[in-house]
C-alpha positions in Angstrom: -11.3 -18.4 12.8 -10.1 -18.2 9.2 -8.9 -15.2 7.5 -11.8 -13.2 6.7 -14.1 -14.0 10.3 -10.0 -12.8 11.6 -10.4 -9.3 9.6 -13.7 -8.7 10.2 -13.9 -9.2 14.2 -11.1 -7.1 14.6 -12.9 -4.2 12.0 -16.1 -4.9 14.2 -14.6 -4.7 18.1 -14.8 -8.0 18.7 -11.5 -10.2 19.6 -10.3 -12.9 17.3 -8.6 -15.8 18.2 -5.4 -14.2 17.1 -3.9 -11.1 15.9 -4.2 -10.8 12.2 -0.9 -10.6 10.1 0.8 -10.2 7.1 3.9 -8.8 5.4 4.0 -7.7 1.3 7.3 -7.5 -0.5 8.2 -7.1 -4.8 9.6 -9.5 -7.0 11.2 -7.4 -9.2 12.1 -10.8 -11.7 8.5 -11.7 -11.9 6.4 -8.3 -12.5 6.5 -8.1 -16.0 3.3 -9.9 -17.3 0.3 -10.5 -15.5 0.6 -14.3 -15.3 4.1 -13.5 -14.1 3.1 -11.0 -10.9 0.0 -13.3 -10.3 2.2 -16.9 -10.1 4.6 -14.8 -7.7 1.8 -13.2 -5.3 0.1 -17.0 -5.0 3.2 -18.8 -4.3 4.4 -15.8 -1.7 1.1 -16.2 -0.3 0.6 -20.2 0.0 4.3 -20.6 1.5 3.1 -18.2 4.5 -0.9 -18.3 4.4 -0.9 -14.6 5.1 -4.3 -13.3 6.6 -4.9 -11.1 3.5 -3.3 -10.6 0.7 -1.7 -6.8 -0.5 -1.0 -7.3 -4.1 2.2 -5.9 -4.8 2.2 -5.0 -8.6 4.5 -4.0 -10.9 6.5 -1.1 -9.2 5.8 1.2 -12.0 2.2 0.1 -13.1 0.7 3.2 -12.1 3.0 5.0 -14.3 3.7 3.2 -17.8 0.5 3.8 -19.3 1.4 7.8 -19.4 5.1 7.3 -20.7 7.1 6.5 -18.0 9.4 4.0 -19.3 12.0 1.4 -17.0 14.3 -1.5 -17.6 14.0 -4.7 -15.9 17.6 -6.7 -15.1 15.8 -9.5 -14.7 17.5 -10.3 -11.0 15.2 -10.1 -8.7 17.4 -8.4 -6.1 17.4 -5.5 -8.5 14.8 -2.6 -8.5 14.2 -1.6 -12.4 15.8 1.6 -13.7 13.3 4.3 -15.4 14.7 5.5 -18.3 11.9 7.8 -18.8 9.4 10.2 -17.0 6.2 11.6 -19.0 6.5 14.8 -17.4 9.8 16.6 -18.1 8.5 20.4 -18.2 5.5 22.3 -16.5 3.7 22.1 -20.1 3.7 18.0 -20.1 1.3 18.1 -17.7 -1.3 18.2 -20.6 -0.1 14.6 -21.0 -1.8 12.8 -18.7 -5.5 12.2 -19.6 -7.8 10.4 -18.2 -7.0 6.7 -19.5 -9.4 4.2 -19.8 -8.2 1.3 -17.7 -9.5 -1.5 -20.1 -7.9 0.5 -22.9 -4.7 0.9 -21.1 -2.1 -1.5 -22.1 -0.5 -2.0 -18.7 -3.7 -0.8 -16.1 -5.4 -4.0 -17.7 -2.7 -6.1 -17.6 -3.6 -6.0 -13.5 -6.8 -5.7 -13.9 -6.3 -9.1 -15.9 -3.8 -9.9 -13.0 -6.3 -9.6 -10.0 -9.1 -12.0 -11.8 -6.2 -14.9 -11.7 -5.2 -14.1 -8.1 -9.0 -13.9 -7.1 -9.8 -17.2 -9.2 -7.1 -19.1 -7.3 -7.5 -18.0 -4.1 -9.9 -19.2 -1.3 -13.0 -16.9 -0.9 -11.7 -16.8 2.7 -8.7 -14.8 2.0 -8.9 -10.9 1.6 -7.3 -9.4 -0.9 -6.3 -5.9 -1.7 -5.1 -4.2 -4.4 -2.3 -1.2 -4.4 -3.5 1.7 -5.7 -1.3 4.8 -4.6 -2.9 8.3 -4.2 -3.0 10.7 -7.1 -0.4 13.4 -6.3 2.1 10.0 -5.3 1.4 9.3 -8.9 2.4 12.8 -10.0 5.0 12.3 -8.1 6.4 9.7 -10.1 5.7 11.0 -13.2 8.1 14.2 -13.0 12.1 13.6 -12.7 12.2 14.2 -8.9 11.1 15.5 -5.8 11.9 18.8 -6.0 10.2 19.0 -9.3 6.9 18.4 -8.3 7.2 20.9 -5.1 7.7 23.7 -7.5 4.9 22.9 -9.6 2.6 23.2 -6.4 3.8 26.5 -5.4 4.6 28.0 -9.2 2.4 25.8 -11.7 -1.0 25.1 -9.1 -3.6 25.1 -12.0 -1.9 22.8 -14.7 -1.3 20.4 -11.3 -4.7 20.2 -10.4 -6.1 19.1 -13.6 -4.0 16.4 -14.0 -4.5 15.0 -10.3 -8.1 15.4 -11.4 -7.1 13.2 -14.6 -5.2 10.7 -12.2 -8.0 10.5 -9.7 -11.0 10.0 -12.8 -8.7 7.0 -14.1 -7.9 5.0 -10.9 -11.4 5.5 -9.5 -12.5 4.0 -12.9 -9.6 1.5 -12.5 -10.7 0.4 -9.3 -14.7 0.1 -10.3 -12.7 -2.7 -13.2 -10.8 -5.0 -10.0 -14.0 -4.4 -7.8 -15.7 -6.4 -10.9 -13.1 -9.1 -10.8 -13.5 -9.8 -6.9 -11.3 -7.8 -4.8 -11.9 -6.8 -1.6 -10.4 -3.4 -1.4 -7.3 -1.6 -1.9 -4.3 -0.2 -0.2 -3.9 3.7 -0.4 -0.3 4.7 -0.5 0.5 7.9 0.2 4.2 7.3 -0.1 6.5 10.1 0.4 3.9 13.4 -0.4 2.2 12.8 3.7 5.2 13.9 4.8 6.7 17.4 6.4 9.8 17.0 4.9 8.9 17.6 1.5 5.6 19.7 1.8 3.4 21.8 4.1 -0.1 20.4 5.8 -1.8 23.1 3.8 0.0 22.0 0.7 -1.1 18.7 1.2 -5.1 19.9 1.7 -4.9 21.1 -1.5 -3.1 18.6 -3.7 -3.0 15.1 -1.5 -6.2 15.5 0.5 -8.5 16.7 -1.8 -7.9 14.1 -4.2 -7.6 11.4 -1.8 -10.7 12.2 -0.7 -12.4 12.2 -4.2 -11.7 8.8 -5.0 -12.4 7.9 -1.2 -15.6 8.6 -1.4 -16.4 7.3 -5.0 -15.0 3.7 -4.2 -15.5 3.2 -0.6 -19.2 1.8 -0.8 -18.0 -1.0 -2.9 -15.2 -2.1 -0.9 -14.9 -4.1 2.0 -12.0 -3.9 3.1 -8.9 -0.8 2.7 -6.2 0.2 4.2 -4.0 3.2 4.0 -0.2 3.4 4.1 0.8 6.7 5.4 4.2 6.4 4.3 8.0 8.2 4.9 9.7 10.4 8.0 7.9 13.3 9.6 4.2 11.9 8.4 0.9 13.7 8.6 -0.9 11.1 10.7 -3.2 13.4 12.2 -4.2 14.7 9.1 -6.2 11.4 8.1 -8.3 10.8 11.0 -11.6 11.4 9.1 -10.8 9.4 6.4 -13.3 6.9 5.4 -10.8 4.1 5.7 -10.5 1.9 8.9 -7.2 0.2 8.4 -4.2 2.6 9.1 -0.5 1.5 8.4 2.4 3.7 9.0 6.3 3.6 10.3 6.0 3.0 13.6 9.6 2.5 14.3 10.4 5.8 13.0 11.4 8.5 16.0 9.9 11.6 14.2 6.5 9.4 13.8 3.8 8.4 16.2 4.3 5.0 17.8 2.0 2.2 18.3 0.4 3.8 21.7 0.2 7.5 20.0 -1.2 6.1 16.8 -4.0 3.9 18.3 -5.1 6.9 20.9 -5.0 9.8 17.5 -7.3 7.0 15.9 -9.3 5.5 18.6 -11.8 4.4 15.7 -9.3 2.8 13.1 -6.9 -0.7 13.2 -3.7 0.1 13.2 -1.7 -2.0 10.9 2.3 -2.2 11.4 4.8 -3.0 13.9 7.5 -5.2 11.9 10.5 -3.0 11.6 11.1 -4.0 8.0 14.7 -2.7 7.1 16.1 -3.8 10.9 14.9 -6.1 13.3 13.4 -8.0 10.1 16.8 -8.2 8.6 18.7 -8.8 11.4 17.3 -9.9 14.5 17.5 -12.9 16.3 15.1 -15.6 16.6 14.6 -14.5 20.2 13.9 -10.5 19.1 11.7 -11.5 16.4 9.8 -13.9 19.2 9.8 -11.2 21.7 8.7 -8.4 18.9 5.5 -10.5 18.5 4.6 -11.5 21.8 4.5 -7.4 22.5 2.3 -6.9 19.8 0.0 -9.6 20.9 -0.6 -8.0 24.5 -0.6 -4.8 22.7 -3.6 -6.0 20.4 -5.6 -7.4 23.6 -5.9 -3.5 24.4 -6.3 -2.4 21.0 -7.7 -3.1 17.5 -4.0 -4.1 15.6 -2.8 -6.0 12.8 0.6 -7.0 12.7 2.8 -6.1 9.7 5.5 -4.6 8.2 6.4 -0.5 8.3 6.3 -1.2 4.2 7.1 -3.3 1.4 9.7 -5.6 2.9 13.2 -5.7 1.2 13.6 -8.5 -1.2 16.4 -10.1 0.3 14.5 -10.5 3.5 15.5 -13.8 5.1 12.9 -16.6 4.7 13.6 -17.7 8.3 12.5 -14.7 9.8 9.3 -14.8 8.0 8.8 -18.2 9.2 9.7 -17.6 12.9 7.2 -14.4 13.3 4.7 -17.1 11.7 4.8 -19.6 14.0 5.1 -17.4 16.8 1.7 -16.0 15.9 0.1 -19.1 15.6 1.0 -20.0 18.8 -1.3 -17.3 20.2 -4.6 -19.2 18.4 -7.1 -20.6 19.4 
């Protein structure tokens, strides 16, 4: 099988030859132009021939266009530092608009980005685009954490229309990369699907809602999406109705549902995950790392899965275990 007739058999119930697989990571030294982040995504994704392709952007692209500002070191073991948010009191949320993503100096810099990754890729690869939910992106535009939890329970109506404003743009941003060829996106929740920060009804009101709105206004041009239910403590149960049939989450993580629990609380998604991204990947031996995807494999023979990391994978993450979980997988086709 190639990539896509991989994808697809396991999306429709039928067994491919192999497990799918693939692993994302950031290189923070080659993000900042859109022929930069699209040379870096090609050349990560010929050295492994990954069955699709998550486009990791620029950490902050979500972000720039409403005033968040960062500096680059320009190592590429080193995450940039923001030296900015947009919003810095409960009145900035009359900031953030509605952008238009063509307009947008850094939104169509990846649009721009996905048409060369598209161009120079083989139709049989997938490809996905990152697109994180809205109230992650609010998330990010405030100083911290505990910011944006206050706003919820003290500032709920200035909130809501800028998640509307968030949602608006990046459903209209996603129509743009839909034109240029990709084949879905992945949904990151990151840290706001999570009990430790805010409630399940909390998250109806200001993650789900919202989630769901641009959910249902993209899904029917897609093909393919995933979501990334990220963090400690996650709401997993919480997204079994969503129209998306590729989940990802920490697996490895005590307080979260494991492989078994995940795949029986979504009998009729994919589960995505597995890799343990910030230890066995790191650290293990060639032996673990063999024996990690030889369970998965009899594990996928019993359910719909697709091997990957718990998230983005550290950037110093050792070639040579890449390579090793590759070959071990291939050994399995056919």
């Amino acid at each position: 099988m190639n990539h896509r007739e991989r994808i697809e058999a396991v999306l429709n119930g039928h067994k491919p030859d192999r497990m799918p697989v693939s692993f994302w990571r950031h290189f923070y030294d080659s993000e900042s132009t859109a022929e930069q982040l699209s040379s870096a995504m090609l050349k990560f994704q010929d050295k492994y021939d990954w069955d699709f392709m998550k486009i990791n952007p620029r950490a902050s692209y979500h972000l720039e266009d409403w005033g968040n500002k960062y500096k680059y070191t320009g190592k590429p073991e080193d995450k940039p530092e923001r030296l900015a948010f947009a919003v810095e009191k409960s009145s900035d949320w009359d900031k953030i608009y509605r952008l238009k993503p063509t307009e947008a100096t850094v939104l169509k810099e990846h649009i721009d980005a996905v048409e060369i990754i598209r161009k120079a890729s083989a139709n049989d690869l997938p490809i996905v685009m990152t697109v994180f939910n809205p109230i992650s992106i609010a998330g990010d535009l405030v100083k911290d954490d505990p910011f944006l939890v206050d706003q919820i329970r003290s500032n709920p109506d200035a909130l809501h229309q800028a998640l509307e404003n968030i949602t608006l743009t990046f459903i209209d941003f996603i129509k743009e990369i839909m034109k240029k060829g990709i084949d879905g996106i992945f949904f990151a929740t990151t840290q706001w699907a999570s009990t430790a920060l805010i409630t399940e009804d909390e998250y109806r009101q200001f993650g789900r809602k919202y989630d769901l709105m641009l959910l249902e206004e993209i899904i029917p041009m897609t093909r393919l999406n995933i979501l990334h239910v990220c963090s400690h403590h996650n709401m997993l149960s919480m997204f079994t109705d969503y129209p998306i049939r590729i989940v990802n989450w920490d697996i490895n993580e005590s307080s979260n549902p494991d492989a078994p629990q995940g795949a029986k609380m979504l009998p009729d998604k994919v589960v995505l995950g597995g890799v343990e991204r910030k230890g066995l990947l790191q650290d293990g031996s060639e032996d673990e790392l063999r024996k990690m995807v030889s369970d998965y494999y009899a594990f996928s023979k019993e359910n719909p899965f697709m091997l990957g990391p718990d998230c983005s994978i550290p950037v110093t993450t050792p070639d040579r275990n890449l390579e090793i979980i590759q070959s071990e997988i291939e050994k399995f086709s056919g």
